[in-house]
DRENTORVO-276519 format. One record per atom (N, C-alpha, C): residue in one letter; residue number from 1; x, y, z; atom name. Coordinates in steps of 0.05 Angstrom, whole numbers, plus 32768, in hexadecimal, padded with zeros to 4 digits. Example, Ala and Ser with C-alpha at 12.3 -4.5 7.8 and 13.67 -1.06 7.14 Angstrom:
<palo = A | kolkol = 1 | u = 8108 | v = 7F8E | w = 809C | vokol = N>
<palo = A | kolkol = 1 | u = 80F6 | v = 7FA6 | w = 809C | vokol = CA>
<palo = A | kolkol = 1 | u = 8108 | v = 7FBE | w = 809C | vokol = C>
<palo = S | kolkol = 2 | u = 8101 | v = 7FD3 | w = 808E | vokol = N>
<palo = S | kolkol = 2 | u = 8111 | v = 7FEB | w = 808F | vokol = CA>
<palo = S | kolkol = 2 | u = 8102 | v = 8001 | w = 809D | vokol = C>
//
This chain:
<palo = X | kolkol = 1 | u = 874B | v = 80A2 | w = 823F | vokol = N>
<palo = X | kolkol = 1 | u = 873D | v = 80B2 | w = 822C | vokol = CA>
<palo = X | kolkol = 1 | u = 872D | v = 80C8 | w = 823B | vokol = C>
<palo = X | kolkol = 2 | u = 8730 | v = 80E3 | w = 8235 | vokol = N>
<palo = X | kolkol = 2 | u = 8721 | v = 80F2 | w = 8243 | vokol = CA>
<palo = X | kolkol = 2 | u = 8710 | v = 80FE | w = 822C | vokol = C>
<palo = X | kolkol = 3 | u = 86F3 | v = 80FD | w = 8235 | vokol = N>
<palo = X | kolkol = 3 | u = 86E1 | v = 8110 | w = 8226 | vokol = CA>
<palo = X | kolkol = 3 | u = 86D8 | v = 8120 | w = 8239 | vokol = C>
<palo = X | kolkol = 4 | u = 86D4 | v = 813E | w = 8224 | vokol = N>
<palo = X | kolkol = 4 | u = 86CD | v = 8151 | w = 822D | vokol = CA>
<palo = X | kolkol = 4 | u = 86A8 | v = 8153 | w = 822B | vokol = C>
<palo = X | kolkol = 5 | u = 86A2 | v = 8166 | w = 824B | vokol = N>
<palo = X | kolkol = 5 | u = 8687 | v = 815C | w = 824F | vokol = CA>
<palo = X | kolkol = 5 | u = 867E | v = 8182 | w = 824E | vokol = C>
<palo = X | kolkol = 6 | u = 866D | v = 8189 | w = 8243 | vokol = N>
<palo = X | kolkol = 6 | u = 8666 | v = 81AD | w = 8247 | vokol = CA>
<palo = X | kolkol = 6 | u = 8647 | v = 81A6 | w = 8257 | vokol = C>
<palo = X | kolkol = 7 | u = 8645 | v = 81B1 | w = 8265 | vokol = N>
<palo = X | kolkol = 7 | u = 862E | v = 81B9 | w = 8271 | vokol = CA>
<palo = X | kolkol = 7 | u = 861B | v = 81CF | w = 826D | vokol = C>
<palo = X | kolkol = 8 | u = 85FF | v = 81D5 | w = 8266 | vokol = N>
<palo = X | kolkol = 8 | u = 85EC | v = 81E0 | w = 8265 | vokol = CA>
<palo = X | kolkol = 8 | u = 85E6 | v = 81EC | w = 8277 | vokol = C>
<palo = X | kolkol = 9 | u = 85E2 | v = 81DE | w = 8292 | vokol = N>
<palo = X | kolkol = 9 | u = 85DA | v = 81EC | w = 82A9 | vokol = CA>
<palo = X | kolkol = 9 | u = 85E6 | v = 81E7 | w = 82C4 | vokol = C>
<palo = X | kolkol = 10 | u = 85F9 | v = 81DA | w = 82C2 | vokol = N>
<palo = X | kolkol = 10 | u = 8610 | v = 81D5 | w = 82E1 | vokol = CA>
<palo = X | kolkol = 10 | u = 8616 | v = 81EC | w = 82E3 | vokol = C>
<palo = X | kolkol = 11 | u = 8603 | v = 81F9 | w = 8303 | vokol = N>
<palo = X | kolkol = 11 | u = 861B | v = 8212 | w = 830F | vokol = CA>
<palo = X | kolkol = 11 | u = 8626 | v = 8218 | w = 831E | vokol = C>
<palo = X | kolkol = 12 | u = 8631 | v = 81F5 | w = 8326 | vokol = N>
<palo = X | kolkol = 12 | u = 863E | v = 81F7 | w = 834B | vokol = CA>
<palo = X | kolkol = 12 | u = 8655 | v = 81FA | w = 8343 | vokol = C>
<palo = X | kolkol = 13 | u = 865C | v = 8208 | w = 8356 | vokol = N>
<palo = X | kolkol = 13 | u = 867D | v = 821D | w = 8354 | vokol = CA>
<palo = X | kolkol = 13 | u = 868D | v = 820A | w = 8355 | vokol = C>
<palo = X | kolkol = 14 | u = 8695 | v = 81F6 | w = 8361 | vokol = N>
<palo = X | kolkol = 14 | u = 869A | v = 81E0 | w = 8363 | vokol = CA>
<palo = X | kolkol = 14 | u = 86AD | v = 81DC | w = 834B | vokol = C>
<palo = X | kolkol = 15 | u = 86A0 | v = 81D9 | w = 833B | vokol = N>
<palo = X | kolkol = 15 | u = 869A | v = 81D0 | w = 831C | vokol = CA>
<palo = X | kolkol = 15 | u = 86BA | v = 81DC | w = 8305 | vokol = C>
<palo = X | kolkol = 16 | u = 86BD | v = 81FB | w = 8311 | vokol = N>
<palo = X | kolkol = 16 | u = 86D0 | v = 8207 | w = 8311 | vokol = CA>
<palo = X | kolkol = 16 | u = 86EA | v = 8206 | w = 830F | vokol = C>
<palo = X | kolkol = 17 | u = 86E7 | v = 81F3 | w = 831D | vokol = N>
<palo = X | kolkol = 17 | u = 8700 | v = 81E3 | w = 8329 | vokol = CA>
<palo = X | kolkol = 17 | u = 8718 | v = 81CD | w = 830A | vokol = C>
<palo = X | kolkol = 18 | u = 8728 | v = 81DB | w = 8303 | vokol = N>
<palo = X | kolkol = 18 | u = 8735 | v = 81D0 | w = 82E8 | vokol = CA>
<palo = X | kolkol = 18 | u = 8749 | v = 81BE | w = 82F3 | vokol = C>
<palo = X | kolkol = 19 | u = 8747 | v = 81C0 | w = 8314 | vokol = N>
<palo = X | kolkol = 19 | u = 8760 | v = 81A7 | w = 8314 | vokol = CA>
<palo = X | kolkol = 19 | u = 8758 | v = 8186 | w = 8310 | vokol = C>
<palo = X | kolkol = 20 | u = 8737 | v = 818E | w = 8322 | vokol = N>
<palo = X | kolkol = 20 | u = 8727 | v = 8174 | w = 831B | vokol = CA>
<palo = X | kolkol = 20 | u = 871C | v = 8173 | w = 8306 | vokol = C>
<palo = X | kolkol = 21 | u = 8709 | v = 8183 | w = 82F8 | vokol = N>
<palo = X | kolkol = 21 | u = 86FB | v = 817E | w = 82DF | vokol = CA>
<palo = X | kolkol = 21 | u = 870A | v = 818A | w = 82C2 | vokol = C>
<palo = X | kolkol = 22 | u = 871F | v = 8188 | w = 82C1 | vokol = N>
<palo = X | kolkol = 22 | u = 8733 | v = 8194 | w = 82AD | vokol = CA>
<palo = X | kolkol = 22 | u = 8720 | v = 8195 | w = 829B | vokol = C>
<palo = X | kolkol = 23 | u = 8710 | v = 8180 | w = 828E | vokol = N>
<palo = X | kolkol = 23 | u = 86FA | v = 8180 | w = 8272 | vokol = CA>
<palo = X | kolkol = 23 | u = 86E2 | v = 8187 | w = 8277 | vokol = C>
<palo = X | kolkol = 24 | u = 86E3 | v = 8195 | w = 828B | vokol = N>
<palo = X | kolkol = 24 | u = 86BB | v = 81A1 | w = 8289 | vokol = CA>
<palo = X | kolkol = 24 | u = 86BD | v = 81BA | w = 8286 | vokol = C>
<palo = X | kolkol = 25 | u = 869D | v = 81BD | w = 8279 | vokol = N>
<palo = X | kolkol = 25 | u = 869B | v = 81DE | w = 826A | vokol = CA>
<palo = X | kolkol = 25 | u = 8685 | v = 81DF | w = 8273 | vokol = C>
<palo = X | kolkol = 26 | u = 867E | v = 81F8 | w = 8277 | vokol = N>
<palo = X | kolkol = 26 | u = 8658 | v = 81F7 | w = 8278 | vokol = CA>
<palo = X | kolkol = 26 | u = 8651 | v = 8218 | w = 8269 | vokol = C>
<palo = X | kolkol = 27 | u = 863E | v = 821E | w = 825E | vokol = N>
<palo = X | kolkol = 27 | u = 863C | v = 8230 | w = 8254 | vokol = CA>
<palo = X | kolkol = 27 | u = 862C | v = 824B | w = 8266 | vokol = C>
<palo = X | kolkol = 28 | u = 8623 | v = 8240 | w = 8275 | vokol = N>
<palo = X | kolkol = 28 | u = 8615 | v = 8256 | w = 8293 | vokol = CA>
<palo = X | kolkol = 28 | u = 8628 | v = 8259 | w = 82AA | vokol = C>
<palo = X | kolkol = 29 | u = 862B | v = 8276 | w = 82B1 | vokol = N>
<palo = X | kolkol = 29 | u = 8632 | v = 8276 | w = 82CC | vokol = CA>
<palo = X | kolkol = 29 | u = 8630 | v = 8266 | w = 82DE | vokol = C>
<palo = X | kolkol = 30 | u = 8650 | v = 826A | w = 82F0 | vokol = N>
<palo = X | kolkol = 30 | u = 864C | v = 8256 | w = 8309 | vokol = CA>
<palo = X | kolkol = 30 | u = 863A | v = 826B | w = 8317 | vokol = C>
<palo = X | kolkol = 31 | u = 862D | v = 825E | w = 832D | vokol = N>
<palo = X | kolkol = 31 | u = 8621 | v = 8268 | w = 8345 | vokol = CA>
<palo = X | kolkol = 31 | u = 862E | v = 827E | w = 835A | vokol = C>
<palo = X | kolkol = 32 | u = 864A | v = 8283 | w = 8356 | vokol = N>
<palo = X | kolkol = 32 | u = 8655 | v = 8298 | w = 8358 | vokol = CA>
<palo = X | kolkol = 32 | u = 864D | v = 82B6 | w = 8348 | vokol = C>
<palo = X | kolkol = 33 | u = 864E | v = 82B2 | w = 8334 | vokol = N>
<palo = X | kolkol = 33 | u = 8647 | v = 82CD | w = 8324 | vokol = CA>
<palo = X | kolkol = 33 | u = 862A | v = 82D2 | w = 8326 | vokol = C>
<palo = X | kolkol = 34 | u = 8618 | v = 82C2 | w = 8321 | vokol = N>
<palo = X | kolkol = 34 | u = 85FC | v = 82BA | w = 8329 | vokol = CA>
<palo = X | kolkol = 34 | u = 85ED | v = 82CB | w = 8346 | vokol = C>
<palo = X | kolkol = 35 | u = 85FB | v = 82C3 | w = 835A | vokol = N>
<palo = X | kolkol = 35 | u = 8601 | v = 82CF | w = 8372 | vokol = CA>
<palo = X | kolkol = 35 | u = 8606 | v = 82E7 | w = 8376 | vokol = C>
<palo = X | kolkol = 36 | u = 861E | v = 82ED | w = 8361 | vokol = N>
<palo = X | kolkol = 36 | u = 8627 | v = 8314 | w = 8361 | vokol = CA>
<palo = X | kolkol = 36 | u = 8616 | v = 8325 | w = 8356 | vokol = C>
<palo = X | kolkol = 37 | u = 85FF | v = 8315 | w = 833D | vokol = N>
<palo = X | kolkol = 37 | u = 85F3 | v = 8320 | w = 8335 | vokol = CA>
<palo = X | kolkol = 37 | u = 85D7 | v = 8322 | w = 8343 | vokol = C>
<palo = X | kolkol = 38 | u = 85D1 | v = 8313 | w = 8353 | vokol = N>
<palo = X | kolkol = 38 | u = 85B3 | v = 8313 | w = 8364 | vokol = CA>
<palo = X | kolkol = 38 | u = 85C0 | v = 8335 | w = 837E | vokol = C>
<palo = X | kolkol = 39 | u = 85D7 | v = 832A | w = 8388 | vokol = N>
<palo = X | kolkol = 39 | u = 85DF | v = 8342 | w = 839A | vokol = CA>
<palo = X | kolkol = 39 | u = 85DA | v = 835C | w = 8394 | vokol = C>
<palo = X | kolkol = 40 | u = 85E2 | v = 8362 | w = 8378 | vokol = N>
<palo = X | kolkol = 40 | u = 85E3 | v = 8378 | w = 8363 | vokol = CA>
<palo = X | kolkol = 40 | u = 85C7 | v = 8384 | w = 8365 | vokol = C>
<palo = X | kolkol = 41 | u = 85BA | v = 8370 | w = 835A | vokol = N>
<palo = X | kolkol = 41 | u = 859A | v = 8379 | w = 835F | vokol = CA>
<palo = X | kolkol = 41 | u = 8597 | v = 8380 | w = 837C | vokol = C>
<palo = X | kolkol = 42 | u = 859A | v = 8372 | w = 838B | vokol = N>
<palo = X | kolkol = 42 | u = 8586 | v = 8376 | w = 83A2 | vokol = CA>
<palo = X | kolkol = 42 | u = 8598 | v = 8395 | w = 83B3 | vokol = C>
<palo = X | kolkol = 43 | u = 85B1 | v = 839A | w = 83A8 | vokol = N>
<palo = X | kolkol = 43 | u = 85BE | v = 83B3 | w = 83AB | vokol = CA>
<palo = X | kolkol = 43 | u = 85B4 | v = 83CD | w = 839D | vokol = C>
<palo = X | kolkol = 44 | u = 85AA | v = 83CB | w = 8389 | vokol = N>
<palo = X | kolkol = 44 | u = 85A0 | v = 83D8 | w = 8370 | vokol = CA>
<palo = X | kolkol = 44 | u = 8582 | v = 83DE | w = 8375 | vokol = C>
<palo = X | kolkol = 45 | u = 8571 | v = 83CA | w = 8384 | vokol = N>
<palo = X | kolkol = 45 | u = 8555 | v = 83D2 | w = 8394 | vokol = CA>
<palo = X | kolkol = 45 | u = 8552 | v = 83DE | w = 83A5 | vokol = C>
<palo = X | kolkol = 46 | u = 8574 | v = 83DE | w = 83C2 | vokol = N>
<palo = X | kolkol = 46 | u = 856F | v = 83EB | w = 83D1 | vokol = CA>
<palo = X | kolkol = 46 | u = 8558 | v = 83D3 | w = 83DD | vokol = C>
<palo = X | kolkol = 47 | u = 855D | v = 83BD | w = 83E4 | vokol = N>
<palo = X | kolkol = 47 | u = 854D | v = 83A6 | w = 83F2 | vokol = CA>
<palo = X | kolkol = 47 | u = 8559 | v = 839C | w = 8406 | vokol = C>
<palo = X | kolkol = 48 | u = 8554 | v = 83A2 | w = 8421 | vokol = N>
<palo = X | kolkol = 48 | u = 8555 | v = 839B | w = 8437 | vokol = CA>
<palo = X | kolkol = 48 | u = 855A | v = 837C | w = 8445 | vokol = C>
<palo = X | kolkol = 49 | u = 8543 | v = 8366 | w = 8438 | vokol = N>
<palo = X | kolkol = 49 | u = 8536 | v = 834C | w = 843B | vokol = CA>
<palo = X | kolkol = 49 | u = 8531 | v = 8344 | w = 8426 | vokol = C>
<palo = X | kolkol = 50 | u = 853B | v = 8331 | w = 8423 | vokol = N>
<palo = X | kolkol = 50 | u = 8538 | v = 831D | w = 840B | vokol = CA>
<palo = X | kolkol = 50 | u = 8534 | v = 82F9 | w = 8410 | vokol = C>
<palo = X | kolkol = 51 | u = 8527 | v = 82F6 | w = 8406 | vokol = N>
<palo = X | kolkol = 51 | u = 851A | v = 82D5 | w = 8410 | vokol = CA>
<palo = X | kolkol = 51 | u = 852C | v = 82BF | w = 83F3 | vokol = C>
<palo = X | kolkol = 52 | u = 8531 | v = 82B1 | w = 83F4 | vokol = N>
<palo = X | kolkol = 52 | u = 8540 | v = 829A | w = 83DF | vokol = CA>
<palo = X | kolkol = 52 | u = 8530 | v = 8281 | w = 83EF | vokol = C>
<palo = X | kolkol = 53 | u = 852A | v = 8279 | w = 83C6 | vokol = N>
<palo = X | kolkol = 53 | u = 851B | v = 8259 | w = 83D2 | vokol = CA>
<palo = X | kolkol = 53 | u = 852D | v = 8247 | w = 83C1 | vokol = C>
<palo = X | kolkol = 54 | u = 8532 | v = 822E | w = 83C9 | vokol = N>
<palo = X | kolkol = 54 | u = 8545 | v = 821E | w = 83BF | vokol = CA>
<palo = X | kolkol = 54 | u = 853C | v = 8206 | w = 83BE | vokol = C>
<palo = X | kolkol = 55 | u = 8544 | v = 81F4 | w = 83A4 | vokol = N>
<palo = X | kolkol = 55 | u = 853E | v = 81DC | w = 83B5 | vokol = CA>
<palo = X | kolkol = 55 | u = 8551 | v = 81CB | w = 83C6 | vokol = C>
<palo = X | kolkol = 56 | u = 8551 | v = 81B7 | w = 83D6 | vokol = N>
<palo = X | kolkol = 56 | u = 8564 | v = 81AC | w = 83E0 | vokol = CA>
<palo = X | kolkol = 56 | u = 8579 | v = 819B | w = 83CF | vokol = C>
<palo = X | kolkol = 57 | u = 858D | v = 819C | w = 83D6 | vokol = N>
<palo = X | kolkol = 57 | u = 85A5 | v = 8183 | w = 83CD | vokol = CA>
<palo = X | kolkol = 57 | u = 85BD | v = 81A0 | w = 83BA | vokol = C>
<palo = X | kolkol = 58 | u = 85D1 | v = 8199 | w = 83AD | vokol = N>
<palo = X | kolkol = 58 | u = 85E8 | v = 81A8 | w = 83AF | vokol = CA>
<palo = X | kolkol = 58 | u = 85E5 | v = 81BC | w = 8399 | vokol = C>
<palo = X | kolkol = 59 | u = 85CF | v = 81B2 | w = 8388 | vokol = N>
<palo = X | kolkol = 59 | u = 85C8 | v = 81C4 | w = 836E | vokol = CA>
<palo = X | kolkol = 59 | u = 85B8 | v = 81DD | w = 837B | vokol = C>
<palo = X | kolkol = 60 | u = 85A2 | v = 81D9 | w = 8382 | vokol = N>
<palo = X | kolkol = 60 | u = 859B | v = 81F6 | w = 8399 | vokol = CA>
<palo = X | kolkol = 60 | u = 859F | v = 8207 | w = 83AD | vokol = C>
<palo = X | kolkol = 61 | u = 85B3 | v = 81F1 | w = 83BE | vokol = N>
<palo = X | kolkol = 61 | u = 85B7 | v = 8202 | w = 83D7 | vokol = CA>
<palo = X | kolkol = 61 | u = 85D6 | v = 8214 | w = 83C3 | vokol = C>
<palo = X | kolkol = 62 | u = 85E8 | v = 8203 | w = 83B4 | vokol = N>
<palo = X | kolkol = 62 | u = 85FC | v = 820C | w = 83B3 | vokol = CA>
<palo = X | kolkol = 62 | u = 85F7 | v = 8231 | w = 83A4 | vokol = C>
<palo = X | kolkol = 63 | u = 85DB | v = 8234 | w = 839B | vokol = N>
<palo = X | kolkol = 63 | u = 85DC | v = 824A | w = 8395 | vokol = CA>
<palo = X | kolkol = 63 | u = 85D3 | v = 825B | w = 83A5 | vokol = C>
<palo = X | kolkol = 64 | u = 85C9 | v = 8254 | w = 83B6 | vokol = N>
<palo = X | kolkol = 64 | u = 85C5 | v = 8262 | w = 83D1 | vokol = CA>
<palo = X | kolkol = 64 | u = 85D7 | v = 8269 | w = 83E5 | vokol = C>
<palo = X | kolkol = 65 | u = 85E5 | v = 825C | w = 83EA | vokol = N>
<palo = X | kolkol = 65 | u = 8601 | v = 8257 | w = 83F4 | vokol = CA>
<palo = X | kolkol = 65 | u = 860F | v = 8270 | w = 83E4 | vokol = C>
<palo = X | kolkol = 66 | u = 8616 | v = 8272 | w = 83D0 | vokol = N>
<palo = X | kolkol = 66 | u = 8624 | v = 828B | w = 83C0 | vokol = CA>
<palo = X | kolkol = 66 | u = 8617 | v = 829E | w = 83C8 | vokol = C>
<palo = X | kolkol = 67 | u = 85F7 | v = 82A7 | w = 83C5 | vokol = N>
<palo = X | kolkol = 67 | u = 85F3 | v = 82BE | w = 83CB | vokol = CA>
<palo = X | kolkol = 67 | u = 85F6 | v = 82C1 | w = 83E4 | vokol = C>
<palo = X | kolkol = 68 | u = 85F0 | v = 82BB | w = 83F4 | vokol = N>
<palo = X | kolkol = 68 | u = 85F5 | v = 82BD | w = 840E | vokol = CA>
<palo = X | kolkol = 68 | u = 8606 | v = 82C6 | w = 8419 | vokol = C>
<palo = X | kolkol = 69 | u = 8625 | v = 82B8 | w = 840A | vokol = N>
<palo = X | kolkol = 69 | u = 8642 | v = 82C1 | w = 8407 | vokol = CA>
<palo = X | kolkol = 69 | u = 8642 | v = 82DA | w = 8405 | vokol = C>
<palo = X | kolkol = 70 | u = 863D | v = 82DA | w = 83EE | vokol = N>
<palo = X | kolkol = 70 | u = 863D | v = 82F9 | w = 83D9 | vokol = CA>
<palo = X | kolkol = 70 | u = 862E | v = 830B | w = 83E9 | vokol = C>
<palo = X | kolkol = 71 | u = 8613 | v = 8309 | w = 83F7 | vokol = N>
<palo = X | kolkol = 71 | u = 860A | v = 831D | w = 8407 | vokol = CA>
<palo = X | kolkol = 71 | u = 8613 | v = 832C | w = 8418 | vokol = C>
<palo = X | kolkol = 72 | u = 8622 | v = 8311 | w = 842A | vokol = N>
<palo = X | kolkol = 72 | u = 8634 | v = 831F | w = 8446 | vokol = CA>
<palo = X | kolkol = 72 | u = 864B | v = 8330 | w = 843C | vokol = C>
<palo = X | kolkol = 73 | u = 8652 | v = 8323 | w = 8421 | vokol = N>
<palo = X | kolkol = 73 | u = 866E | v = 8336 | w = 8422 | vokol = CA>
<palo = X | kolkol = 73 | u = 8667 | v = 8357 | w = 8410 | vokol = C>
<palo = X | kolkol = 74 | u = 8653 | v = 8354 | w = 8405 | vokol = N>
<palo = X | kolkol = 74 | u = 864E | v = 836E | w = 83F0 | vokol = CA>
<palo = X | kolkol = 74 | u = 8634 | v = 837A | w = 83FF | vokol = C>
<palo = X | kolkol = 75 | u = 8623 | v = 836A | w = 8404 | vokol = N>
<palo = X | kolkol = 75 | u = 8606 | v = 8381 | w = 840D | vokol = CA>
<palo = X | kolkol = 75 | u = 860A | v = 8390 | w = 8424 | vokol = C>
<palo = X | kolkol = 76 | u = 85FC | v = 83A3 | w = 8421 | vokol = N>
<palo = X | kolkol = 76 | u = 85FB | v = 83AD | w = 843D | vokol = CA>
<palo = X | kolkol = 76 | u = 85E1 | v = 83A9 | w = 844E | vokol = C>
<palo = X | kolkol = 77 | u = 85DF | v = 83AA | w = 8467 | vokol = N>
<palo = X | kolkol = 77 | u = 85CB | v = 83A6 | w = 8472 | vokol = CA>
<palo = X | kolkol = 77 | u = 85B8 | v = 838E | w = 8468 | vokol = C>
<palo = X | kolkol = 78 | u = 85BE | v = 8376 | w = 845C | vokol = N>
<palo = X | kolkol = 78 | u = 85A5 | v = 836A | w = 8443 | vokol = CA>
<palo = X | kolkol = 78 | u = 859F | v = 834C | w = 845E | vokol = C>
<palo = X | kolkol = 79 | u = 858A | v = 8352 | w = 8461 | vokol = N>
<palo = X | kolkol = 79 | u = 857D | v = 8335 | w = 8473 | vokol = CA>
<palo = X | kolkol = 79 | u = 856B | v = 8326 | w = 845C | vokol = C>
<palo = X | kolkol = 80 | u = 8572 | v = 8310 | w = 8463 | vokol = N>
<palo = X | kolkol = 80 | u = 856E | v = 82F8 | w = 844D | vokol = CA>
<palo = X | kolkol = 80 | u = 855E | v = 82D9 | w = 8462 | vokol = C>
<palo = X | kolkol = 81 | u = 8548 | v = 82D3 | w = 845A | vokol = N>
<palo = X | kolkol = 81 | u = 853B | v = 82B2 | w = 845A | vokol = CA>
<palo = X | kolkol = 81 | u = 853F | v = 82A5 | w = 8443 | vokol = C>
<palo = X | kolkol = 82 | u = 854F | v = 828E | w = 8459 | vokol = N>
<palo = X | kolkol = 82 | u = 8546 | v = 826C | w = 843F | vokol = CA>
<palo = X | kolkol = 82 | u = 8539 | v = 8260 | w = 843F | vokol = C>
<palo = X | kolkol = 83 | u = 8532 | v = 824B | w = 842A | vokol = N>
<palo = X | kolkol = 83 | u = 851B | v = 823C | w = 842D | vokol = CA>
<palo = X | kolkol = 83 | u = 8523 | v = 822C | w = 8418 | vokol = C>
<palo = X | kolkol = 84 | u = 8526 | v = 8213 | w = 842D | vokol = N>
<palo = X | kolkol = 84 | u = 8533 | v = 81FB | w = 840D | vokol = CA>
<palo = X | kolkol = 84 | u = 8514 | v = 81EF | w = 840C | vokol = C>
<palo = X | kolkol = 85 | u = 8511 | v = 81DF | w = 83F6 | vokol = N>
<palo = X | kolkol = 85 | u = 84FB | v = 81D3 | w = 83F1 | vokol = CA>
<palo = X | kolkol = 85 | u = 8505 | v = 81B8 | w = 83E7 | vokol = C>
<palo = X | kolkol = 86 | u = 84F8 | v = 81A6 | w = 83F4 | vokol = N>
<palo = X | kolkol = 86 | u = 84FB | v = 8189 | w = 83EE | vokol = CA>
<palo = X | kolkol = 86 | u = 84EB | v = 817B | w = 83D2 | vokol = C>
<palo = X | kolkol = 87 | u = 84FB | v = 8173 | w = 83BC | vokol = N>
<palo = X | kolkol = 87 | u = 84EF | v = 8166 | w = 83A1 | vokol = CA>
<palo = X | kolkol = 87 | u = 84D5 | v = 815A | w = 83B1 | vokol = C>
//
């Protein structure tokens, strides 16, 4: 029996994945688009340094992890600090 599960707020890219989760939906961006859109801004300010605070474990870092991604390959010049924070 498979039931289908939609999500509110899951946005690990992960998640994406239809070979494993054939029945999940979520209604918010994965952490990919999330990511393209923080880049966008910080391209659009003309911002140099940018600091990201996260908390620890796969729900925070994994969106940090995307921008990060997304930085190296789209920003120019953009220096970036992390800072996970422990619950």
């Amino acid at each position: 029996m498979w039931i289908p599960q939609v999500s509110y707020a899951s946005t690990a890219p992960e998640l994406s994945d239809n070979t494993r989760y054939d029945f999940f939906s979520r209604v918010v961006p994965s952490d990919t688009y999330q990511a393209q859109a923080m880049v966008d801004i910080v391209r659009a300010m003309r911002w140099n340094y940018v600091s990201t605070v996260a908390s620890e474990g796969n729900y925070g870092e994994s969106g940090v992890d995307a921008f990060i991604q997304k930085s190296r390959e789209d920003a120019d010049n953009c220096w970036y600090q992390n800072l996970d924070v422990s619950p």
